[in-house]
C-alpha positions as CSV (number, residue, x, y, z in Angstrom):
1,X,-91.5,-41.8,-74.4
2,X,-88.4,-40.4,-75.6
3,X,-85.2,-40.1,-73.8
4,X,-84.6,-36.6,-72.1
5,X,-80.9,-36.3,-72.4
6,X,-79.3,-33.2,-70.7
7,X,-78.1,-30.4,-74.2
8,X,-74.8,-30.8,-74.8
9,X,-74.1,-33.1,-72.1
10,X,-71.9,-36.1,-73.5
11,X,-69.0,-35.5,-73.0
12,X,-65.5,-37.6,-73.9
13,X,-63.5,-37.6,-70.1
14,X,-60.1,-38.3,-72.4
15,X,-59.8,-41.8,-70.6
16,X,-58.6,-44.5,-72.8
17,X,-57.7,-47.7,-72.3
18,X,-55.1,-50.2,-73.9
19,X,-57.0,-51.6,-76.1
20,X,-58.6,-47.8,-76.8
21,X,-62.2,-48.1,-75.4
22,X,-63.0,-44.5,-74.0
23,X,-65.3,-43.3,-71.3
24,X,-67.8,-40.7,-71.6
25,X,-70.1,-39.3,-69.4
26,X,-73.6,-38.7,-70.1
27,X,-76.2,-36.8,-68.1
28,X,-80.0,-38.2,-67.8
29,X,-82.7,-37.8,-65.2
30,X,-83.4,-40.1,-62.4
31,X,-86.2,-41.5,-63.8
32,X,-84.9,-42.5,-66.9
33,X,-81.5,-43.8,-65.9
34,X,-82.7,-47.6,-66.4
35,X,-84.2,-47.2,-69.8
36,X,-80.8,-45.5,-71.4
37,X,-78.3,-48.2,-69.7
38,X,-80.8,-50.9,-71.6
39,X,-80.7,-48.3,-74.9
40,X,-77.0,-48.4,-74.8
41,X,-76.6,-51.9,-74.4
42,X,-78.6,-52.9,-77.1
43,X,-76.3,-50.8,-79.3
44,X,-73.2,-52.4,-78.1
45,X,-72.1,-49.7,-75.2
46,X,-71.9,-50.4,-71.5
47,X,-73.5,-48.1,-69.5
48,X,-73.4,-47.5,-65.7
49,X,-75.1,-45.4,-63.5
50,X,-73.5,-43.0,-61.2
51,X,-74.6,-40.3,-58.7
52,X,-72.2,-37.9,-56.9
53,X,-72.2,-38.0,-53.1
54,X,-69.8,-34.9,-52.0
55,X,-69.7,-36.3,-48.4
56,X,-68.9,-39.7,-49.2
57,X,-66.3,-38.6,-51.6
58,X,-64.5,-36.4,-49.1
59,X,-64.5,-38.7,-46.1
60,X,-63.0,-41.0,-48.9
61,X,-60.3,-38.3,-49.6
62,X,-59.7,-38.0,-46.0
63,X,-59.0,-41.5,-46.0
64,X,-57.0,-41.4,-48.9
65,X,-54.7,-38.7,-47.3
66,X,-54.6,-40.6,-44.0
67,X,-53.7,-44.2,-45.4
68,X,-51.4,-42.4,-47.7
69,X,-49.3,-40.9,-44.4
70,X,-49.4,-44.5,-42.5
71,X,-48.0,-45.9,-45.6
72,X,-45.0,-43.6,-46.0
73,X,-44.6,-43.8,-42.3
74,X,-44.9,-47.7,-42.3
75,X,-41.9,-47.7,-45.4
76,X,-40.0,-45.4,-43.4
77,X,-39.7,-47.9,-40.7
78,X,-39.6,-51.0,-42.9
79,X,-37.0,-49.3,-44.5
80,X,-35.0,-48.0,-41.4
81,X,-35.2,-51.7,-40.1
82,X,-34.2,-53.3,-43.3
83,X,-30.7,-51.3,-42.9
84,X,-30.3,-51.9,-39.5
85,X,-30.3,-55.2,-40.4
86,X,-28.1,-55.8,-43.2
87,X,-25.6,-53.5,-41.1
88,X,-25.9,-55.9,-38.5
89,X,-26.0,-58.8,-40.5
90,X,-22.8,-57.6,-42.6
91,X,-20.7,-56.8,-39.4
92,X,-21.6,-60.7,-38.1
93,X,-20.4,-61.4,-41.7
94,X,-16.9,-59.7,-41.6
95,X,-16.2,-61.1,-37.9
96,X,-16.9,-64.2,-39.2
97,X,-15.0,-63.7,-42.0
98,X,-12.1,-62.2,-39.8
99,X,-12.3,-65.3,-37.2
100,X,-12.1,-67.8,-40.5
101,X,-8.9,-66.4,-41.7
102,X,-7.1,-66.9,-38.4
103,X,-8.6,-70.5,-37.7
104,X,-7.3,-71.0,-41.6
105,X,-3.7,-69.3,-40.7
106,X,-3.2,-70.7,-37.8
107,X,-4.4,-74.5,-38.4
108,X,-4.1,-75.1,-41.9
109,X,-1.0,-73.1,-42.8
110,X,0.8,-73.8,-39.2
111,X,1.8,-69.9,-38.7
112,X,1.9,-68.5,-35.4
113,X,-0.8,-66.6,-33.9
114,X,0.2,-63.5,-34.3
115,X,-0.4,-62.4,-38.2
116,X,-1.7,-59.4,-39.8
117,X,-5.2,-59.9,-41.9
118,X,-6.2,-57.4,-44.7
119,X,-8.9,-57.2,-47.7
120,X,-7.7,-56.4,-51.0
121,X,-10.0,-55.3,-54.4
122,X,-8.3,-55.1,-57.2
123,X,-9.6,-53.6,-60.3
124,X,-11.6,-55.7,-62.6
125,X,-9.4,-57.8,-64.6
126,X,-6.1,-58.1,-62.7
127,X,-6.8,-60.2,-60.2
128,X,-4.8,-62.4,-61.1
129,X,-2.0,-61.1,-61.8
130,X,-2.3,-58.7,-57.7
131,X,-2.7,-62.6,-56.5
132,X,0.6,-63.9,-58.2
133,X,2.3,-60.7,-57.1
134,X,1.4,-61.2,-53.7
135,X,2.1,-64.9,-53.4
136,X,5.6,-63.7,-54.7
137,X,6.3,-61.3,-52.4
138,X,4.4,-62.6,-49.4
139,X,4.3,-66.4,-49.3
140,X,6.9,-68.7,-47.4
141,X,9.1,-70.2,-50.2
142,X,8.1,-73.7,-49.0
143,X,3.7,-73.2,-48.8
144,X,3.7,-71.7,-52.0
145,X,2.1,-74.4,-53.4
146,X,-0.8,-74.6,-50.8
147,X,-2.1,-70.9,-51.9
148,X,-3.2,-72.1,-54.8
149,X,-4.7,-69.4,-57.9
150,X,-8.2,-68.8,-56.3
């Protein structure tokens, strides 16, 4: 018996992969679903058989719509936590830094206690020269040597 294929009923979906196989949908009757899927594999195609369930396919869009809000809320609060945390974590950082410099000025260099501590940037390619300026005009004549070019 011959195939019973629906008139004018392949149709090209405009789906292509990378290596430019398409899909194309082709409408059969029930009974004959089997017999076309073994026709179109004996002429090189893949075929698979499909049948349209519109309650199965909304509950899955509820779903969809549903996991789609958890996720934006869960990456709201990854990403709320994430910057509470490298605040926190860079404050730690700069009182550490901050506690350093003094146990530095006041052991290694031998200065009293009481000392002003600042951050400089300089712009890109004159560092140098803002750290020989500032050893210059800032450094005690006889520690120059310990401050050293870095």
């Amino acid at each position: 018996m011959p195939f019973v294929i629906v008139p004018d009923m392949p149709q090209d979906l405009k789906i292509t992969d990378k290596e430019g196989n398409s899909v194309y949908r082709l409408t059969v009757y029930k009974a004959q679903v089997e017999d076309v899927i073994k026709a179109l594999r004996r002429k090189g195609y893949t075929g698979r058989a499909f049948s349209y369930d519109k309650p199965a396919w909304e509950r899955e869009t509820q779903q969809r719509g549903i996991l789609k809000e958890k996720v934006a809320n869960l990456t709201t609060t990854v990403m709320r936590t994430s910057i509470n945390s490298f605040q926190q974590n860079f404050i730690a950082l700069m009182h550490l830094k901050v506690v350093r410099a003094y146990i530095d000025g006041v052991l290694r260099f031998g200065i009293p206690p009481k000392f002003y501590i600042g951050c400089v940037m300089p712009k890109k390619g004159i560092e140098r020269q803002v750290l020989h300026e500032m050893t210059e005009v800032l450094a005690d004549k006889s520690m120059r040597e310990m401050y050293g070019e870095k």
